[in-house]
C-alpha positions in Angstrom: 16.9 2.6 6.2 14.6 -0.4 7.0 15.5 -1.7 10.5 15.4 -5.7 11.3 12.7 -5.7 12.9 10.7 -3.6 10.2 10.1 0.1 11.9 13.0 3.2 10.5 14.5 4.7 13.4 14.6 9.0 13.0 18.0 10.3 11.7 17.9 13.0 14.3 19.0 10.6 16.8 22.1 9.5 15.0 25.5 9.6 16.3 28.8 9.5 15.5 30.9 5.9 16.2 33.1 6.2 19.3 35.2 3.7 17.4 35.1 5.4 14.0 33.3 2.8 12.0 32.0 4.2 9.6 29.9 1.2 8.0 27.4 0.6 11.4 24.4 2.7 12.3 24.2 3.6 15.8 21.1 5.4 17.2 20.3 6.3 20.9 17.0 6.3 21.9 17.8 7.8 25.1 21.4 7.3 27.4 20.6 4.1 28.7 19.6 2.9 25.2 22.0 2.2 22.2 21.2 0.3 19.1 23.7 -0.5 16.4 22.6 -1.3 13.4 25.7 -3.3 10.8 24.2 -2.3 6.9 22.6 -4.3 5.3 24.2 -6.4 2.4 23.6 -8.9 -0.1 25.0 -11.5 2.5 22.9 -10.8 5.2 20.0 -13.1 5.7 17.2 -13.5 7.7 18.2 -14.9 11.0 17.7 -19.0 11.7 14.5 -19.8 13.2 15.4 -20.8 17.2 15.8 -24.7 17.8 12.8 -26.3 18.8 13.0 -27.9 22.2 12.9 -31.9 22.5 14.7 -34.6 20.1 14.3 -36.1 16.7 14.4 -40.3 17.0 14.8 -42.2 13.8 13.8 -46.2 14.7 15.3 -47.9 11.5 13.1 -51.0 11.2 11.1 -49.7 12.7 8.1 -52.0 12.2 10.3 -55.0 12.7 10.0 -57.2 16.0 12.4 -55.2 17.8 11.6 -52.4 16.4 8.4 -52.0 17.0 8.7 -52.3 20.7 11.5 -49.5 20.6 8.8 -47.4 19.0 6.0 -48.4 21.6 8.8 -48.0 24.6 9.3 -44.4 23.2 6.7 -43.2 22.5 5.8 -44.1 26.2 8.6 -43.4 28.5 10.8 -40.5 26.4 9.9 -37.2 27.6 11.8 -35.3 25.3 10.6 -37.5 22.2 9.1 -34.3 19.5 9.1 -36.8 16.1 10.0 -40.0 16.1 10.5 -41.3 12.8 10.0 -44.8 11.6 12.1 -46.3 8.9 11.4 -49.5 7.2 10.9 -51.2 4.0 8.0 -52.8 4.8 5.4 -50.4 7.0 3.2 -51.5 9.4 -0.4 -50.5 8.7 -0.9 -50.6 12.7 1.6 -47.7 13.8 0.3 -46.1 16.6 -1.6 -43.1 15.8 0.4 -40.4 17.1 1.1 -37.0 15.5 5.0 -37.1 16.4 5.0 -40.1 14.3 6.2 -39.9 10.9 6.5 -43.1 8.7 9.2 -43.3 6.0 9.2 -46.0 3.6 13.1 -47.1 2.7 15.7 -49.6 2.1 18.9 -49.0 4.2 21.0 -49.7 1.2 19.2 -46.5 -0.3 21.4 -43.3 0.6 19.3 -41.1 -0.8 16.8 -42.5 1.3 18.5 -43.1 4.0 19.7 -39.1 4.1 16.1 -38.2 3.8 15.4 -39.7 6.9 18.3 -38.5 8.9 17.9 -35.0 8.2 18.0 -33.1 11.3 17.6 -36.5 13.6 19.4 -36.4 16.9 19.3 -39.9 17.7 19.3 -43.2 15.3 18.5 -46.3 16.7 19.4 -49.2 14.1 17.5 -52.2 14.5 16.7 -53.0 10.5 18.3 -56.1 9.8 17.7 -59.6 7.3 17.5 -62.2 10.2 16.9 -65.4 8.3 15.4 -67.7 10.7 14.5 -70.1 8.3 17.4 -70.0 6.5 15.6 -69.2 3.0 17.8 -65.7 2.2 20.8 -66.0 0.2 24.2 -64.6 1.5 24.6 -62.1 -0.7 20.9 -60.6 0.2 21.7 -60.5 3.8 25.1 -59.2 3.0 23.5 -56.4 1.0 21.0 -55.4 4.1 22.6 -56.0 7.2 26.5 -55.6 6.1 26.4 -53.1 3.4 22.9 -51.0 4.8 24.7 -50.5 7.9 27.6 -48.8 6.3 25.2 -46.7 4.3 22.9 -45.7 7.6 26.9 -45.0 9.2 27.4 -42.3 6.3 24.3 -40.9 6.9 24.4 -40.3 10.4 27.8 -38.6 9.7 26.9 -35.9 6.7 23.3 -35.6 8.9 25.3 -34.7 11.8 23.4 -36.9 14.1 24.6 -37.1 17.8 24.2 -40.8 18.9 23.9 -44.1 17.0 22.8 -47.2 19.1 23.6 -50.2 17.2 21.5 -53.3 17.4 22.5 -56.7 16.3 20.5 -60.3 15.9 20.6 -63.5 17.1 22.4 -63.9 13.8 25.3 -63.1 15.9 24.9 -65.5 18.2 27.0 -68.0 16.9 28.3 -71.2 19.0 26.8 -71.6 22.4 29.4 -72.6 25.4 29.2 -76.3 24.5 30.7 -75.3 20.9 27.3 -76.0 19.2 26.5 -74.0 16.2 23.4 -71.8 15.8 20.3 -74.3 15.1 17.8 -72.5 12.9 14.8 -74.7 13.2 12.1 -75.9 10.6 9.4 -77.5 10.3 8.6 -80.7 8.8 5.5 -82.7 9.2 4.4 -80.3 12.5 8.0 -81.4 14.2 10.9 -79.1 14.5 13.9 -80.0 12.8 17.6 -78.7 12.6 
């Protein structure tokens, strides 16, 4: 019989199971030595390959203001960083050249997509997001990104199994200030600001 590791072992060295098992192998190469040997069947497999040492980062908008810094920041300070893979609609032709980075072109809202890039990732941080400054997107468009493409990147992370989600937010948010005044998006009109 073939052995795992792809040399037979001599019969002359067989011996009977202490336990009485008759379906294991057992061969003694000498007294200190025993191997045992379970047959092989149609369920057994190769073994997995080992893990390989450091952690998978996924930057979702990842060329984004924020984003982009996270990358930078990374790629600079994280010693354990061995991909980090950056997810965003729109990709930035100015990445830095790095072989542990890997960009992935993607709409949040795409599961599919959004899977794809998850696979095997140990940590997600979300940053993609419609922040509408100028106050040109329509509801349902930011709705559809930064409502509805964090529930999708939330689904992922739990089939992908992926350890830790850090959760960014925008000034969006933001809201009133202490004085009860709204959030002021600003224009521009004849070179002046405007609200």
């Amino acid at each position: 019989m073939e052995k795992p590791w792809g040399e037979s072992r001599p019969t002359e060295g067989r011996y009977e199971d202490p336990n009485g098992d008759p379906d294991e192998d057992h061969y003694r190469d000498s007294d200190e030595d025993l191997y045992e040997f379970p047959d092989e069947g149609p369920d057994d497999g190769p073994e997995p390959p080992p893990p390989i040492p450091g952690l998978v980062f996924v930057v979702t908008g990842g060329c984004g203001f924020l984003g982009r810094h996270l990358v930078r920041l990374l790629l600079e300070e994280e010693p354990d960083l061995r991909e980090l893979r950056v997810f965003d609609l729109h990709l930035d032709p100015d990445l830095p050249d790095d072989p542990r980075v890997r960009a992935l072109r993607g709409d949040v809202g795409d599961a599919g997509a959004v899977g794809r890039a998850l696979e095997g990732a140990d940590v997600v941080l979300h940053t993609a997001a419609l922040v509408d400054v100028w106050g040109n997107a329509d509801p349902q468009s930011i709705a559809r990104v930064n409502v509805q493409g964090t529930k999708a990147l939330l689904r992922g992370c739990r089939s992908a199994g992926v350890r830790c989600l850090i959760f960014t937010s925008s000034m969006e948010v933001v809201g009133p200030n202490e004085r009860g005044d709204p959030f002021v998006r600003w224009g521009h009109v004849g070179g002046r600001p405007t609200h």
